[in-house]
C-alpha positions in Angstrom: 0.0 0.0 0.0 1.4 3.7 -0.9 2.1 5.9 1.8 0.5 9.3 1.3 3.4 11.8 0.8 3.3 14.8 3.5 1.5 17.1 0.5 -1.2 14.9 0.4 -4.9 15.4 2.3 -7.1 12.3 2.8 -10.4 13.0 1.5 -12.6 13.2 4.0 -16.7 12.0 3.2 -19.6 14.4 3.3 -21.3 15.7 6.7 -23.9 17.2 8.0 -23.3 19.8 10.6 -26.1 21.8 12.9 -24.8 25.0 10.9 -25.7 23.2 6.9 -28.2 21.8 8.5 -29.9 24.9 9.7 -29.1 26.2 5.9 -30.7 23.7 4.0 -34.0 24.1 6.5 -34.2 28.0 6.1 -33.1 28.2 2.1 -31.8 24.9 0.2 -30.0 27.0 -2.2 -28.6 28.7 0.1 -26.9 25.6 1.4 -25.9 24.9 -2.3 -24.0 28.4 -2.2 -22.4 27.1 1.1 -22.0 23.8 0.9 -21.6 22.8 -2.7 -20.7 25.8 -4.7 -18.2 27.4 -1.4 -18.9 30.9 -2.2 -17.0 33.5 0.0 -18.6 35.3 2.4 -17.5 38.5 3.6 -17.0 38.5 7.9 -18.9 41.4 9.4 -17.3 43.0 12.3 -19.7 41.2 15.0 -18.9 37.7 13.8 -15.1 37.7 14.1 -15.9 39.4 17.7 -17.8 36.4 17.8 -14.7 34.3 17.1 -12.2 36.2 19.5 -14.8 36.0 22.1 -14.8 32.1 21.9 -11.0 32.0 21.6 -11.1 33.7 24.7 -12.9 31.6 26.8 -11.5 28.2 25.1 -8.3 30.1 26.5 -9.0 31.2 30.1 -9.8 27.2 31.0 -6.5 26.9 30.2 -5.8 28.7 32.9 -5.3 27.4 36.5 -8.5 27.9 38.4 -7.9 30.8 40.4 -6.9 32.9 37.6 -9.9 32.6 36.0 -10.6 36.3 36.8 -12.5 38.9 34.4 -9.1 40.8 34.0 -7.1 38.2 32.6 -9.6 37.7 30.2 -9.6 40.9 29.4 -5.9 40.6 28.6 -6.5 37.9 26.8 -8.3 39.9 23.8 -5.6 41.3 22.6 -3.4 37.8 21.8 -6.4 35.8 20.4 -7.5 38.7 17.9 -3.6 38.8 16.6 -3.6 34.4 16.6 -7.3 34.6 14.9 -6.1 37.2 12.5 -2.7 35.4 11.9 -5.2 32.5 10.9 -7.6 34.4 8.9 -5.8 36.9 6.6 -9.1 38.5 5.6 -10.0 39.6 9.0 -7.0 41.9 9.0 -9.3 43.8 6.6 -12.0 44.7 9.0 -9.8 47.5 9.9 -7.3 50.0 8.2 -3.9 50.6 10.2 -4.2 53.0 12.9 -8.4 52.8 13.0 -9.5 54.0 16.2 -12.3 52.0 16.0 -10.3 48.6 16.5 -9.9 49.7 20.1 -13.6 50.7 20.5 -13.9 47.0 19.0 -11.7 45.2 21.6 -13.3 46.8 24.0 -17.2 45.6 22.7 -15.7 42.1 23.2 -14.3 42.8 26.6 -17.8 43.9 27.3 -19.0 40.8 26.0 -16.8 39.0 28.6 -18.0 40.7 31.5 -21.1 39.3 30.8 -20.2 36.1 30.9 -18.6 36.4 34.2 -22.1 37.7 35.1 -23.4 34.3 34.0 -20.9 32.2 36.0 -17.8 31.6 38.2 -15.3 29.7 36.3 -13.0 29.2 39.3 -15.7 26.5 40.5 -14.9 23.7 38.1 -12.9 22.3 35.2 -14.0 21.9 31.8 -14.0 18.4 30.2 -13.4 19.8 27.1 -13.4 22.8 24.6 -14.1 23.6 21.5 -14.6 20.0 20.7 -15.0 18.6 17.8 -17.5 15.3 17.4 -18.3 12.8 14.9 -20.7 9.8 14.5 -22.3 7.6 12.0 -25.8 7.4 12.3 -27.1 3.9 11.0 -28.6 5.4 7.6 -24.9 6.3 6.9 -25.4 9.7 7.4 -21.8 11.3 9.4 -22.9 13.8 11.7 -19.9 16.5 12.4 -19.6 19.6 14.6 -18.2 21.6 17.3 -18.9 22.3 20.8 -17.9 25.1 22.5 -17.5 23.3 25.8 -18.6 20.4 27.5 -18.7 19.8 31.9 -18.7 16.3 33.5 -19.8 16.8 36.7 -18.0 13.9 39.5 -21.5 12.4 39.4 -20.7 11.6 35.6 -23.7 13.9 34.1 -22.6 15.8 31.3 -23.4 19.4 30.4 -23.4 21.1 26.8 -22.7 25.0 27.2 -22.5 26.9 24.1 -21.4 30.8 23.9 -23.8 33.1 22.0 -22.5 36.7 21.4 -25.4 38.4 20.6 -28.6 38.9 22.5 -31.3 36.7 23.9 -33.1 35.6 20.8 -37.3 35.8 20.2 -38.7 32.4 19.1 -37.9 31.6 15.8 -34.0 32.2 16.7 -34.5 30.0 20.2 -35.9 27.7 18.1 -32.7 27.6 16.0 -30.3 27.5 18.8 -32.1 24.7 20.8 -31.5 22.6 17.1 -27.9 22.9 17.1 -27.8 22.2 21.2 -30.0 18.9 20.2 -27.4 18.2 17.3 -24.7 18.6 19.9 -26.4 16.3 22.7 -27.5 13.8 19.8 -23.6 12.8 19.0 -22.7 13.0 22.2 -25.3 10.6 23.3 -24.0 7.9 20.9 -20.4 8.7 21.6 -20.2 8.7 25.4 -23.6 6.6 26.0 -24.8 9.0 28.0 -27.6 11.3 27.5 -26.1 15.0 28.5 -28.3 16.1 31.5 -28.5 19.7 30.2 -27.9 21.8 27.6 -27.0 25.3 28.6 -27.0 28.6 26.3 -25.3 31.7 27.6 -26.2 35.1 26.0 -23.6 36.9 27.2 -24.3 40.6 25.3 -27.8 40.7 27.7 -26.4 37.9 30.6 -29.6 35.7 30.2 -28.6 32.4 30.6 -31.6 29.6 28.6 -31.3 25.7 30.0 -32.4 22.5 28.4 -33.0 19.1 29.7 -33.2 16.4 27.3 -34.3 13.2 27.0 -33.2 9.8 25.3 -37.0 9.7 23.3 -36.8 13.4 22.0 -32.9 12.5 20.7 -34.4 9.7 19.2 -36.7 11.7 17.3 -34.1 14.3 16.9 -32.1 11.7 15.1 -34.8 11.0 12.9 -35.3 14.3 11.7 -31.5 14.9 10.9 -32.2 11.6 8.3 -34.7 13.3 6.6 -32.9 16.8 6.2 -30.1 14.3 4.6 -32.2 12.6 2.1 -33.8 16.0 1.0 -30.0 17.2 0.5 -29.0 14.1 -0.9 -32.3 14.5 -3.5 -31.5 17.6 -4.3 -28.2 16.8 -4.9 -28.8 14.4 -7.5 -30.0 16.7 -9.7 -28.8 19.9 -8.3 -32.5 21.4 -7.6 -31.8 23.5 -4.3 -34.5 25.7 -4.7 -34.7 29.0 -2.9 -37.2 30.2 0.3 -37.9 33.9 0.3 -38.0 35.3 3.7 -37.2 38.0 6.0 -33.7 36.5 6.3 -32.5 37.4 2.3 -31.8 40.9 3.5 -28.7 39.6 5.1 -27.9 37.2 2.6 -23.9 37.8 0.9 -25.7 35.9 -2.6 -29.5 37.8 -3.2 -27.5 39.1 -5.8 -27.5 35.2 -7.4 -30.7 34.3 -6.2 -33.3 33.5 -8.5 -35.6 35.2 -6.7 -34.6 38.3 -7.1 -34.2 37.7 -10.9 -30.2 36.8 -10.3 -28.7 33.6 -11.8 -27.1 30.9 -9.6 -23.4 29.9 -10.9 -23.6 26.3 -13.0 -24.4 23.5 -10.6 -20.4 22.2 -9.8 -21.8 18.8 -9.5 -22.0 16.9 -5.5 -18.4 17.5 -3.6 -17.1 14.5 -2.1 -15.0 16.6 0.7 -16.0 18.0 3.3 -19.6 19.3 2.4 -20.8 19.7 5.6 -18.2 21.1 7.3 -18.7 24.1 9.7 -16.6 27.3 9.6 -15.2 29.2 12.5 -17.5 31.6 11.9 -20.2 29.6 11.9 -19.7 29.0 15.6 -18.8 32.3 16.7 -22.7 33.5 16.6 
């Protein structure tokens, strides 16, 4: 058997991840754009606050307990914007040199991490894992992929599923759409570890409201089924490249209404199904 050379990349097989997912539910073309035709995005200025927000706390629980203060998260802002922008080239264009409003920036995201700290105490326990990411198979041969922000085992062995939101408390419709991704989350976790996670824990810290879930193994059951059928429509669609649009509220703050049918634009030519990575999530993507 050859040995793949150190330039080579192993192909890795088509996912689904609470982010495409949510995509394919609220527009299937524009999960096409995402997924299938990987059309760039421009970052806005909140979501890559979003990103050094979560870099921040994946940092400060690598800290030793009782530094786990507000002020050395605060001095952790600085370092994780330079590592994120050393990792992301195109965020360095959010702001000119010298802008005075990158300060007035870092400081919004400091904000942001106050409010956390008005949520909870991070000196009080350990976290069992950040910024993880999870795989499994469902039987239908579906791969389910994603990442979770953070993930507590209490001594008792129940397991807790916290995940950072950077914006405000959400109305219904965008509960609705959190909860999904927390159920995606507890779903593989459930088949990986065996045990169904006790809660599932949301923090808005812009507003400091904190929204708790308790699931159970029936609804994941369910859950599961659901996440089959959002494959098979892809998988449909796929086949013939029909991923039709769905008009709402939401195309205001789409980057491709410009392409969208719907607003007499014209969708690049159908690239044909990817075989790598069409489901994967980007770090924006968790950073909301």
């Amino acid at each position: 058997m050859a040995v793949p050379t150190i330039t080579e990349r192993p192909v890795r097989r088509p996912a689904l991840s609470p982010s495409r997912a949510g995509d394919f539910k609220q527009c299937p073309l524009l999960y096409r754009f995402r997924a299938v035709d990987r059309l760039p995005e421009k970052p806005t200025r909140a979501q890559v606050r979003g990103t050094v927000v979560h870099a921040v706390l994946e940092d400060l629980f690598g800290l030793p307990a009782a530094e786990r203060l507000p002020e050395a998260a605060r001095a952790l802002v600085g370092p994780a914007w330079e590592r994120v922008r050393a990792e992301r080239p195109e965020f360095a264009e959010l702001f000119a040199e010298g802008d005075p409003e990158q300060e007035q920036w870092l400081a919004s995201a400091e904000e942001l991490l106050d409010g956390y700290f008005g949520l909870e105490d991070p000196r009080r326990f350990d976290a069992d894992a950040r910024e993880l990411l999870v795989e499994w198979e469902l039987p239908s041969g579906v791969l389910l992929r994603g990442y979770i922000d953070r993930v507590d085992v209490a001594p008792t062995g129940e397991i807790r599923v916290v995940d950072y939101k950077t914006g405000a408390a959400p109305r219904e419709v965008g509960e609705a759409k959190a909860l999904f991704q927390m159920k995606f989350y507890a779903l593989v976790l459930w088949r990986l570890r065996g045990v169904v996670p006790r809660q599932l824990r949301l923090m808005y810290l812009a507003d400091r409201q904190a929204l708790a879930y308790q699931p159970d193994e029936a609804e994941l059951a369910r859950f599961e089924r659901t996440l089959e059928a959002i494959w098979d429509a892809i998988l449909r669609a796929a086949k013939s490249g029909d991923f039709r649009p769905n008009p709402s509220r939401l195309c205001d703050y789409c980057d491709h209404k410009a392409l969208c049918p719907a607003f007499d634009g014209t969708p690049p030519p159908y690239p044909g199904w990817p075989e790598p990575d069409a489901g994967v999530e980007t770090v924006l993507d968790r950073a909301d």
